[in-house]
Steps between C-alpha positions, in 0.01 A plus 500: 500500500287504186220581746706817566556582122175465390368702779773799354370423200146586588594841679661631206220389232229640753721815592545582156113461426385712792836778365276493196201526640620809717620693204222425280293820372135602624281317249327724249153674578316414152190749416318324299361825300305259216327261796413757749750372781772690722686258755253214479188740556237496220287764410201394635624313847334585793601662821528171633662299245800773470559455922480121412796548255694779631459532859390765737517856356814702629316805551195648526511876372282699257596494132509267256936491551664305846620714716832673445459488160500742270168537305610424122157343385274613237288842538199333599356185498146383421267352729338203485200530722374773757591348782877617612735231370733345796896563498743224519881658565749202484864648527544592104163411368132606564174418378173693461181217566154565376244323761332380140773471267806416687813618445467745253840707533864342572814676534880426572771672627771185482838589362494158324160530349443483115245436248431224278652751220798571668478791708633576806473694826818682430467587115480839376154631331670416174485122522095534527518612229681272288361235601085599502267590221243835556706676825436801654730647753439865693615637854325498780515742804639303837388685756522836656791712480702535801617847631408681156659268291460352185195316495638098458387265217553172339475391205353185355337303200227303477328212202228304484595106464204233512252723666687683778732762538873500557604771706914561525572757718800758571839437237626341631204227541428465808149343503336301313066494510263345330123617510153352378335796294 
């Protein structure tokens, strides 16, 4: 009987671990804007060493975004040597990798992604703002207008923290990318 009982007991303390488990939220993306580091990925990583850490690549498509994103990212982005830099598309991240310099430009797309200074894939324009030193925010033209239309845009803002840029695009946020200059 107690064999029984403790058994019970056992299905309800694991039951209730693995109901709290199941309704436990994603774990936040931290971009490390001050270190140089977007989902474990440093600037500087190799090719290699981001496959190592995150897998095989999703997708294989030009542009610095994965595919069926929407480009938010900053205007341009320097180059690190002559040689062209490899891709790596991961489902809501992608990384731009110098053959001599490693990774040299990161960028995220997760809706639970947020800086060391609090902000957010999500947040308006506004809370860049507030919460850098030396901004500057503009528009920048998304592509080519369809049928006539209006030609579409984005906006963003960008600052410089610890050497690299932090790019926020679209308000709402919805990347975030750090670059070497």
């Amino acid at each position: 009987m107690s064999r029984v009982v403790l058994a019970l007991a056992a299905a309800v303390v694991l039951g209730g671990c693995a109901d709290k488990g199941a309704s436990k939220p994603e774990s936040r993306v931290t971009v490390d804007e001050r270190a140089g580091v977007i989902h474990g990925v440093r600037f500087g990583d190799t090719a290699k060493e981001i496959r190592r850490r995150l897998g095989k690549p999703t997708d294989h498509k030009p542009g610095f975004f994965p595919a069926g994103a929407e480009y938010t990212g900053p205007p341009s982005i320097a180059v690190r040597d002559r040689a062209k830099p490899e891709t790596l598309h991961y489902k809501d991240m992608a990384f731009l990798v110098s053959h001599t310099t490693g990774a040299f430009a990161m960028a995220t797309l997760a809706k639970n992604a947020r800086t060391r200074a609090g902000v957010a894939v999500g947040d308006d324009l506004d809370r860049v703002r507030e919460q850098y030193k030396g901004v500057t925010c503009g528009e920048q033209i998304a592509g080519e207008p369809l049928l006539g239309g209006q030609v579409p845009t984005y906006h963003w803002c960008r600052t410089v923290v610890a050497g690299a840029h932090v790019f926020f695009g679209g308000d709402p946020i919805a990347s975030i990318t750090l670059t070497l200059f």
